[in-house]
C-alpha positions in Angstrom: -35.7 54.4 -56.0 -33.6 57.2 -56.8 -36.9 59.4 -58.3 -38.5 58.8 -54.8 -35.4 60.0 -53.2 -35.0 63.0 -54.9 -38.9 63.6 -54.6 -38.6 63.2 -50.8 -35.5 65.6 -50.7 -37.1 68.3 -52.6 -40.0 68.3 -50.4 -43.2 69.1 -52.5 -45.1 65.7 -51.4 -45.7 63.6 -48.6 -44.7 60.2 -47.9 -47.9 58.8 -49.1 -48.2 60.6 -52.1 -44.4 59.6 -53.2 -45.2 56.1 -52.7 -48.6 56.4 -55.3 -46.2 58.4 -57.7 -43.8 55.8 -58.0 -45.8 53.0 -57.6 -45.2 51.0 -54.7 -47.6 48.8 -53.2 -47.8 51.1 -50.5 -46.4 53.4 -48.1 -44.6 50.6 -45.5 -43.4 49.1 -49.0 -41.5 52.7 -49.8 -40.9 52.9 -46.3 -38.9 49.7 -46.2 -37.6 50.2 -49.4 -35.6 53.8 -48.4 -34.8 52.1 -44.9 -33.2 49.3 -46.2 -31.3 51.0 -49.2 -30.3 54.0 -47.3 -30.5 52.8 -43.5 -33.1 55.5 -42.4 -36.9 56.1 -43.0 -38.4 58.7 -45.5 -38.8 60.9 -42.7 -35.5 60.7 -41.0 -34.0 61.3 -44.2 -35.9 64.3 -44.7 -35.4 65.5 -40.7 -31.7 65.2 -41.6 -32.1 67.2 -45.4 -33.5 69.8 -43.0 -31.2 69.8 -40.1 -33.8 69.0 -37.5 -33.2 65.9 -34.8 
């Protein structure tokens, strides 16, 4: 969880492919996954790395 974190922070792949590289079942299973651990989506958490709303 914390490798697909970090991947998502750094920004060099997409949702989808961090979900393949890290072998979840599939994108809503990574999606849940960083939701419930963290309490925000992949992409919220990446909106807020970048300062964006």
């Amino acid at each position: 969880m914390q490798r697909a974190r970090a991947d998502l922070a750094a920004g060099r792949a997409t949702v989808s492919e961090v979900a393949a590289r890290w072998q979840f079942s599939d994108i809503s299973h990574l999606i849940r996954a960083v939701k419930s651990r963290y309490g925000q989506t992949p992409t919220q958490f990446v909106r807020w790395l970048s300062g964006s709303s």
